[in-house]
C-alpha positions as CSV (number, residue, x, y, z in Angstrom):
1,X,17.7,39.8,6.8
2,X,21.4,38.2,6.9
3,X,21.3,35.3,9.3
4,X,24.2,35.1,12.0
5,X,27.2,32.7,11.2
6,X,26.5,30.6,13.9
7,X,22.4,29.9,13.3
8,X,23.8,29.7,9.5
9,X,26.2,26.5,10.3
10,X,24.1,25.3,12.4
11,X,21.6,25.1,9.6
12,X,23.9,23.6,7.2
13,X,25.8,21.0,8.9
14,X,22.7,18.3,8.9
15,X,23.3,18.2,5.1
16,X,27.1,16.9,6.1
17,X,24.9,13.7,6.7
18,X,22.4,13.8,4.5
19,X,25.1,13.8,1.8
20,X,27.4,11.1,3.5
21,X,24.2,8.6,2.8
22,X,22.5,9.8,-0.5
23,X,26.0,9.5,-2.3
24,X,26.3,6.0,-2.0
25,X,22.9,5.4,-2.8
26,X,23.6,7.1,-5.9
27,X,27.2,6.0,-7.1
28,X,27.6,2.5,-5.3
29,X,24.7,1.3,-5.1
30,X,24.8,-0.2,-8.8
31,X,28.4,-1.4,-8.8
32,X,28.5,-2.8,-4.8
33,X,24.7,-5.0,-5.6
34,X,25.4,-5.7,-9.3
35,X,29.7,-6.6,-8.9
36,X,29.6,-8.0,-5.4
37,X,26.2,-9.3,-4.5
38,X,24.8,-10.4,-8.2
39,X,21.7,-8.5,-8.7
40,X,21.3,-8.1,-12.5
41,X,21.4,-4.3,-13.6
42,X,17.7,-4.5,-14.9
43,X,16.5,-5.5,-11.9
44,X,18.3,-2.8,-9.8
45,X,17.2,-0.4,-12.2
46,X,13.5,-1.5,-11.7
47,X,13.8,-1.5,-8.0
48,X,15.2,1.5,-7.7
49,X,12.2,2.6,-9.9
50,X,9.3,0.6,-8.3
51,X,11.0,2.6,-4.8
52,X,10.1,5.9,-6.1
53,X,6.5,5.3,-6.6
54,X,5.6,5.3,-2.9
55,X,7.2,8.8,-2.8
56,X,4.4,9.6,-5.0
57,X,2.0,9.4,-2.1
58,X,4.4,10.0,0.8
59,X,5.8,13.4,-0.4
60,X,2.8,15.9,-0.6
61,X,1.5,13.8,2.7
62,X,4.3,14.5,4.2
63,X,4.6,18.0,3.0
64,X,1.2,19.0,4.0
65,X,1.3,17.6,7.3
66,X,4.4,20.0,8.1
67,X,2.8,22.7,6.9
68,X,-0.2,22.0,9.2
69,X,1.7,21.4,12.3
70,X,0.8,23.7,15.0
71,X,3.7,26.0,14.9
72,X,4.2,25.5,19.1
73,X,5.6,22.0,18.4
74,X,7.7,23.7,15.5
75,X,6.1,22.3,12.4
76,X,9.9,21.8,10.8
77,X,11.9,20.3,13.4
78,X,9.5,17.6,14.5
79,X,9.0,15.5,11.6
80,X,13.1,15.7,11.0
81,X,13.6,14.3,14.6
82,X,11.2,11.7,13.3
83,X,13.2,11.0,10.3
84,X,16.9,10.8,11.5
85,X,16.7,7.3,13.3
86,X,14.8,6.2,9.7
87,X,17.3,7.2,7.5
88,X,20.1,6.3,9.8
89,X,19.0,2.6,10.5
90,X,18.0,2.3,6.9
91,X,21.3,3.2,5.4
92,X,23.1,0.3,7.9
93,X,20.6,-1.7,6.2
94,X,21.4,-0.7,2.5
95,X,25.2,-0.5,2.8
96,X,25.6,-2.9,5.9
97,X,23.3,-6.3,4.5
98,X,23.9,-9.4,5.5
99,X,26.3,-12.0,2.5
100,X,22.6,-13.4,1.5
101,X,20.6,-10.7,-0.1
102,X,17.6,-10.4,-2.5
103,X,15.6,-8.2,-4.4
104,X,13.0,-7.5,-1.5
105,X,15.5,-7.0,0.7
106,X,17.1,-4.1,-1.8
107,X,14.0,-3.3,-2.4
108,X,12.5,-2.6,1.1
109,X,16.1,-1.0,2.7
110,X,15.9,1.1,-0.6
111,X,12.4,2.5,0.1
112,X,12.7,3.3,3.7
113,X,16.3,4.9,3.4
114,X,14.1,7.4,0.5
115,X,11.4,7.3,3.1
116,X,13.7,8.8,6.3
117,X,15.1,10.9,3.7
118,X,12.1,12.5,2.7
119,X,11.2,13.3,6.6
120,X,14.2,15.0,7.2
121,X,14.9,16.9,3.3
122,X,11.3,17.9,2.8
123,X,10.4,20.0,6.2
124,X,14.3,20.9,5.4
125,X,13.8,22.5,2.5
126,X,10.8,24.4,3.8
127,X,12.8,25.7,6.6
128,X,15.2,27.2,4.2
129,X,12.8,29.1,1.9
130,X,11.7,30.5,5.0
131,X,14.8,31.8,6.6
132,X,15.0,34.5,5.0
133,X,12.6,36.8,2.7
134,X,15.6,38.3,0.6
135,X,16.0,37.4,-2.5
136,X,20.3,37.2,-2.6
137,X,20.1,35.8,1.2
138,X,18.6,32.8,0.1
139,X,21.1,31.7,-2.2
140,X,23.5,32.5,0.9
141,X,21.5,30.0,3.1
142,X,21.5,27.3,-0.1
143,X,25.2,27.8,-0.5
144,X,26.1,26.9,3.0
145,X,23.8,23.8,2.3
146,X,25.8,22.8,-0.9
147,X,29.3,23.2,1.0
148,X,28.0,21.5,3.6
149,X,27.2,18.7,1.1
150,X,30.3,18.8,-0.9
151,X,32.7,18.3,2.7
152,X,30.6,15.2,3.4
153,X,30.5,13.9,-0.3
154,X,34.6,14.7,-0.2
155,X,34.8,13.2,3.3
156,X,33.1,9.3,1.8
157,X,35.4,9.9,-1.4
158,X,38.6,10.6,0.5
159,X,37.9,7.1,2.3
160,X,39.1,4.9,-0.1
161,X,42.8,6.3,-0.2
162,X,42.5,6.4,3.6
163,X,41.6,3.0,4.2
164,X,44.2,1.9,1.4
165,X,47.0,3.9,3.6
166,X,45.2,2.6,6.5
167,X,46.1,-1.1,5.1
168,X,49.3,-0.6,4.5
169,X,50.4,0.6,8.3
170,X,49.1,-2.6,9.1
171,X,45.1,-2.2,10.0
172,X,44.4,-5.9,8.1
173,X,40.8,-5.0,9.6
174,X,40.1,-2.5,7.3
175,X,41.3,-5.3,4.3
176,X,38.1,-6.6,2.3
177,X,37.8,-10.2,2.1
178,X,37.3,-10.0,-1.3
179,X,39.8,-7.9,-3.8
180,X,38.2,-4.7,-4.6
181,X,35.3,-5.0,-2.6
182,X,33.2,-1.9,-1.6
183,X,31.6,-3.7,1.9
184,X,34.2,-2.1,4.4
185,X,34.0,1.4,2.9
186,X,30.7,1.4,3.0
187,X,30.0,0.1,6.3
188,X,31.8,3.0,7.7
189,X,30.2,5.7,5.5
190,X,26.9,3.8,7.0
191,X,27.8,4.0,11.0
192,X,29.2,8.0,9.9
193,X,25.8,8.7,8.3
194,X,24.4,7.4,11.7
195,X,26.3,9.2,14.2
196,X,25.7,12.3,12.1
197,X,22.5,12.6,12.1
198,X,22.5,12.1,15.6
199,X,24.6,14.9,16.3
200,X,23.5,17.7,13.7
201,X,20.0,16.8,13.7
202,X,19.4,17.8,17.5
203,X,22.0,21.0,16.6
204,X,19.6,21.9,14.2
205,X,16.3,21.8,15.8
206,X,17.2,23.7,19.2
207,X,19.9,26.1,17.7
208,X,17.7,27.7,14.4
209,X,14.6,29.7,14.5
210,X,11.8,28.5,12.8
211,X,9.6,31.0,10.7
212,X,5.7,31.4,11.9
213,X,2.9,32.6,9.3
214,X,-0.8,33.4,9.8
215,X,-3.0,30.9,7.9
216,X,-5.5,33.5,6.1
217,X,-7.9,30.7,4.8
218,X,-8.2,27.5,4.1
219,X,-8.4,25.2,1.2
220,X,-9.5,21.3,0.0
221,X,-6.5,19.2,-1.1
222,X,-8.2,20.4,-5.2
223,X,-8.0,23.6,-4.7
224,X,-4.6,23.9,-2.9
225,X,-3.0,21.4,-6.1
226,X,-5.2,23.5,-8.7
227,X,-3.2,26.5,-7.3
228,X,0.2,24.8,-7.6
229,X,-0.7,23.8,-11.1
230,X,-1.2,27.3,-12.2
231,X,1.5,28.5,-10.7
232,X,3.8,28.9,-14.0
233,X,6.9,29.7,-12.5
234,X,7.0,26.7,-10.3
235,X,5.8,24.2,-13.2
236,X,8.4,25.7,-15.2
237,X,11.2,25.8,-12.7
238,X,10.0,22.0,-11.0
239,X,10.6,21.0,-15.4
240,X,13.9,22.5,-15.6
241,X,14.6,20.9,-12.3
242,X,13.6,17.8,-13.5
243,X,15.3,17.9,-16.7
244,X,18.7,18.6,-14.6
245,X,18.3,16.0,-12.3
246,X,17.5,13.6,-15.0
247,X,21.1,14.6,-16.4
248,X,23.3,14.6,-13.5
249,X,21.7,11.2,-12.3
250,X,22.9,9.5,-15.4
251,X,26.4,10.8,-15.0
252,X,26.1,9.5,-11.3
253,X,24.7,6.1,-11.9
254,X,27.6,5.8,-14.8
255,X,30.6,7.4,-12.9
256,X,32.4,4.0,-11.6
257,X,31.6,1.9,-14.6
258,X,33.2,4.6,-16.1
259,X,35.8,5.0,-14.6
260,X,36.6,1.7,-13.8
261,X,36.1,-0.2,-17.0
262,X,36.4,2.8,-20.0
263,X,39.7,5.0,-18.4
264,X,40.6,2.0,-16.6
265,X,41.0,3.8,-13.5
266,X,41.5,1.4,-10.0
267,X,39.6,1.9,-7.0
268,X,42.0,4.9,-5.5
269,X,42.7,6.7,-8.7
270,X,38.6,7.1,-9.3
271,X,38.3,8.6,-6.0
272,X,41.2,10.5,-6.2
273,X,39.4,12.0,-9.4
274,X,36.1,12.3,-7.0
275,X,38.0,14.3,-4.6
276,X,39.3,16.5,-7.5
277,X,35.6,17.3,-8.9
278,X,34.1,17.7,-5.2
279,X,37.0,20.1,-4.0
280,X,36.5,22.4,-6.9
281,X,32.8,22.1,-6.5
282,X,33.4,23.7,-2.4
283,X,35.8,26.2,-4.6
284,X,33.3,27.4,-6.8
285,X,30.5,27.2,-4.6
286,X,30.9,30.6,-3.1
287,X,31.8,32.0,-6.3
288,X,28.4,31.2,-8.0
289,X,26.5,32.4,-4.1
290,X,28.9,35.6,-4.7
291,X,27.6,35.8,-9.0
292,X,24.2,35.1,-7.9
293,X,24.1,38.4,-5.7
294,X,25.0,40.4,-8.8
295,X,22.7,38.7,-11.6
296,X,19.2,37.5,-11.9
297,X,19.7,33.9,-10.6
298,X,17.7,31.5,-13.8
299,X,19.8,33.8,-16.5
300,X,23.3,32.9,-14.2
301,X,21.8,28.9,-14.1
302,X,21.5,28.9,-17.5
303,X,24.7,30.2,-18.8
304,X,26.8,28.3,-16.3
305,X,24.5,24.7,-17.5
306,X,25.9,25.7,-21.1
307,X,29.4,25.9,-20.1
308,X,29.6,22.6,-18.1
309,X,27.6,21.4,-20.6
310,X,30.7,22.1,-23.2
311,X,33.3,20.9,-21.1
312,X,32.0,18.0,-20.3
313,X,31.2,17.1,-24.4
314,X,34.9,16.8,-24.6
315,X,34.5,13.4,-23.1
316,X,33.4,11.5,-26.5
317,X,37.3,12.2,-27.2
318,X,38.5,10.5,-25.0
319,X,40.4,7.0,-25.7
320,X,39.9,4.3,-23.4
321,X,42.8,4.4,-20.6
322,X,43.2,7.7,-20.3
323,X,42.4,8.6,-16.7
324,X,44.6,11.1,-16.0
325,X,43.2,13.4,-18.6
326,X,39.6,13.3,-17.1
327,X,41.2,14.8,-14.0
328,X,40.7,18.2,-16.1
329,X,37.2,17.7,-16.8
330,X,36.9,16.9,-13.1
331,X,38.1,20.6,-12.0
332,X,36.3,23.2,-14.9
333,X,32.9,20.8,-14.4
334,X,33.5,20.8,-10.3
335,X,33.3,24.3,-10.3
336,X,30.5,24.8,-11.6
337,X,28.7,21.3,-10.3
338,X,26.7,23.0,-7.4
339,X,24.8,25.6,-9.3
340,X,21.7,23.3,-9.2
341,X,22.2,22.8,-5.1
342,X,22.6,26.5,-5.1
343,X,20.3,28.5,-7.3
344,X,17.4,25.7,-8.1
345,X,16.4,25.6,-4.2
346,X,16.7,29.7,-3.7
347,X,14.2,30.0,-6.7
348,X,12.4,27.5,-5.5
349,X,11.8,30.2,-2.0
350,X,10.8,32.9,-4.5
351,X,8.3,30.4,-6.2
352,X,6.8,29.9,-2.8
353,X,6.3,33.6,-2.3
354,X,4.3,33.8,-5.3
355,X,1.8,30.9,-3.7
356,X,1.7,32.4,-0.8
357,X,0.3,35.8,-1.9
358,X,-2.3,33.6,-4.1
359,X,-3.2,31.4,-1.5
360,X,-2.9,33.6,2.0
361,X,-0.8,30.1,3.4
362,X,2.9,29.4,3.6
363,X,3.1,26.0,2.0
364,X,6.3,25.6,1.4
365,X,6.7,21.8,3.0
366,X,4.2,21.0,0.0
367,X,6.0,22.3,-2.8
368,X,9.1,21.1,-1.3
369,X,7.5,17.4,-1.6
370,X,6.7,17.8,-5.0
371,X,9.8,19.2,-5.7
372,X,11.1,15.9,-3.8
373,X,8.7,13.6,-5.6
374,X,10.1,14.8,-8.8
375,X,13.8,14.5,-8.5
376,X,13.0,10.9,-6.8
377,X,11.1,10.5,-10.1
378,X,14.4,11.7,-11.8
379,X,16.8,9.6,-10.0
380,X,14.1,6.3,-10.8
381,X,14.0,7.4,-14.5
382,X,18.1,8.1,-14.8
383,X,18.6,4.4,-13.3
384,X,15.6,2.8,-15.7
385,X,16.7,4.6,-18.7
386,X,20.5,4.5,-18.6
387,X,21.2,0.8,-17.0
388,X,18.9,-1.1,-19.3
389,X,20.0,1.2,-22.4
390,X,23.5,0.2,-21.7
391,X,22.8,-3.4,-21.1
392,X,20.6,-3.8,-24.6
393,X,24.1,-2.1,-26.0
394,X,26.0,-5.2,-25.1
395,X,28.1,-3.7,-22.2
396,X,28.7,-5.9,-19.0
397,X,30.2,-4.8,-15.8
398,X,30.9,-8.7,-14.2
399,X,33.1,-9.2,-17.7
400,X,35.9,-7.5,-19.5
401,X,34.2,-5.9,-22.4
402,X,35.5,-5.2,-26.0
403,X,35.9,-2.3,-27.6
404,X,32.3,-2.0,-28.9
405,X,30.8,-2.6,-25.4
406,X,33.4,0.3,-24.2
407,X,32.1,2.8,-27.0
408,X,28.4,2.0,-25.8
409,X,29.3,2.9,-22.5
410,X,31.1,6.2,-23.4
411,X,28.0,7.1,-25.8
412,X,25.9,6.4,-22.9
413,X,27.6,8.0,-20.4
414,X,28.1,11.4,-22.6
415,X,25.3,12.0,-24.9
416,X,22.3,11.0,-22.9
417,X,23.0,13.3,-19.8
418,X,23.9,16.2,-22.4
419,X,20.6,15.7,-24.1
420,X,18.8,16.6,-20.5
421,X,21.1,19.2,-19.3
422,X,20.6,21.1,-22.6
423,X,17.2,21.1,-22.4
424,X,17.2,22.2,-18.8
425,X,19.2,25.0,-19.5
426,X,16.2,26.4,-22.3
427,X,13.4,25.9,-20.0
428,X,15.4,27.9,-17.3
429,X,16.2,30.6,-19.3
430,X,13.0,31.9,-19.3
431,X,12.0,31.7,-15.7
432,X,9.8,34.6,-15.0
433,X,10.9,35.7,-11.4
434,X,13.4,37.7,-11.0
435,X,14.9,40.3,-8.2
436,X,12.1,43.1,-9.0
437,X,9.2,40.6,-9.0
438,X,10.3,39.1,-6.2
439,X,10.7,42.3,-4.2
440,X,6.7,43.0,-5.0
441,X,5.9,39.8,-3.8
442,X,7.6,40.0,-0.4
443,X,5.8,43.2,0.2
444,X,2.4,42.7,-1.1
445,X,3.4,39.6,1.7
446,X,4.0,41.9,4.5
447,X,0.8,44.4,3.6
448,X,-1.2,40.7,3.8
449,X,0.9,40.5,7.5
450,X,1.2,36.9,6.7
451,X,4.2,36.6,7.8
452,X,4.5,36.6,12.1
453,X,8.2,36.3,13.0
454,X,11.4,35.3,11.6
């Protein structure tokens, strides 16, 4: 089944969005509360961990309840309508707060932002895997996802060098009131988030079929989680996942530190290095859709984590200063940075196919939430393992740091995401799905007639 270009970009652009408001949860959120508003790095870290435990509960509830939404009120689309004005208002209230903040305040704003989130990404997701049964057309539908992402990720990174140009024609709006200051950037990127889920979410809903399945039998909340724990493919590929996650987040929570206070990079340089990495990332995300119709997708994951994995090793010889040599690293680790966004979520569809055969449902909202839960989990454990590591190391973003706090940042910033990505890269290796199996499953599927429509 190859969707139509239209019903395809119509699927994709609500990630523009989505992306737009998770990235400065996930690079500015440390530097703009601990360098502007002077919340301790522990105690961002914790919050940002004590955040992820409600997810625990809210994910598979909100999984299950899409999955059992009567498919006349389109069991997909309504809990995203529910979730756009959530995340929207939520990520004024993150990147928008008033001068007086504290840590309720981050931490509430925090947790509903992740809440709205997971009503819109989680039914998302589901929606995805379902589009299409083919096994090399879902990694078409998760690529237009991931460029999607990339154009709104380059559109909040391109805004500093805007807004600087901006400045100097004379818009002294757009001028922080502080030197360096993050608050006006970020109140645009939070009104943009807005207005785009406003726009794309509605797009969305009435412009993309949604997929209906006969329910064969049902099943207590035990025996449907019994399933999903014997489902070896998914335990090992939600692991691997996991383990990625883990290792990117660590880089991400790191980036402008850095930047900023190891290569010595300003404000605009940084972003201009940003806009590097995510250009090269919309470069090479067809490429790895276009490898991925050719290969068995966990053996091309795999071998494309181990390269990025040794270009970006070269970064422990790097002397403080030198920016303009990480611009490299920026374009061979962009190419290859959305094979996660690409390939984890399309085997994630063929992991679902297995269930579904086992279990006579289509549950894919459910193991979309645990798949959610877990790289929340990820993100929490990335921001309590690296910020607090680095602060027992002696390294202080409010202060200029010597030469042994630099090292302790560069260590940190290198070794422990390569540690995660390498083991990642072995568990996916042996992933046990590939094109054949998945073929058998889509058609022992169809025999079942489980599936209605497309």
């Amino acid at each position: 089944m190859h969707l139509k270009k239209r019903v395809l970009t119509a699927f994709a652009l609500i990630s523009l969005p989505l992306a737009m408001g998770g990235l400065p949860l996930g690079i500015y959120l440390v530097p703009y509360y601990a360098g502007e508003l002077g919340i301790s790095l522990a105690a961002i870290g914790i919050i940002v961990l004590l955040t992820r435990v409600t997810d625990v509960a809210t994910d598979p509830l909100i999984g299950t309840l899409s999955d059992a939404t009567p498919a006349r009120f389109g069991r997909r689309g309504i809990w995203i309508m529910i979730g756009l004005p959530v995340m929207g208002f939520a990520t004024l209230a993150v990147f928008n707060p008033p001068e007086q903040v504290g840590h309720l305040y981050l931490f509430f704003s925090v947790a509903f932002l992740y809440l709205g989130w997971t009503l819109i990404s989680i039914p998302l997701s589901a929606w995805a895997a379902e589009l299409s049964p083919d096994y090399h057309e879902r990694s078409r539908i998760t690529g237009a996802r991931s460029f999607a992402s990339s154009t709104g990720l380059l559109l909040v990174m391109s805004l500093p060098l805007l807004m600087a140009f901006l400045v100097g024609q004379g818009y002294t709006c757009l001028t922080p009131e502080h030197p360096g200051s993050l608050q006006p950037m970020l109140k645009i990127v939070a009104w943009c988030t807005l207005a785009g889920l406003c726009v794309f979410g509605p797009l969305l809903v009435f412009s993309v079929p949604q997929a209906t399945f006969v329910q064969k039998n049902s099943m207590s909340f035990r025996q449907a989680l019994t399933l999903v724990w014997n489902n070896k493919p998914f335990m090992r590929l939600l692991a691997a996942g996991v383990t990625n996650h883990v290792g990117w987040y660590c880089i991400s929570t790191l980036y402008v530190f850095f930047l900023a206070h190891y290569l010595k990079a300003t404000t605009q340089q940084w972003s201009a290095l940003l806009i590097v990495y995510f250009v090269f990332g919309m470069i090479g995300t067809p490429l790895i859709v276009r490898l991925a119709s050719k290969i068995n997708k966990h053996k091309l994951m795999a071998t494309l984590s181990m390269y990025m994995i040794a270009v970006y090793s070269t970064v422990l010889l790097m002397e403080p200063g030198q920016w303009k040599y990480y611009i490299l690293i920026q374009i061979f680790c962009g190419l290859v940075a959305n094979i996660g966004n690409v390939l984890v979520p399309s085997m994630a569809a063929d992991v679902i196919d297995k269930d579904t055969v086992e279990s006579g449902q289509q549950r894919g909202a459910l193991f979309m939430a645990l798949w959610g839960t877990a790289d929340k989990i990820a993100l929490a454990v990335a921001a309590g393992l690296t910020l607090p590591f680095l602060q027992f190391l002696g390294f202080d973003p409010s202060v200029e740091n010597d030469l042994q706090g630099l090292k302790a940042l560069q260590y940190t910033y290198t070794l422990v995401p390569i540690f995660f990505l390498t083991w990642s890269a072995w568990l996916i290796w042996r992933f046990p799905i590939t094109k054949e199996y998945q073929e058998e499953l889509r058609a022992r599927i169809s025999s079942q007639q489980l599936r209605v429509d497309s």
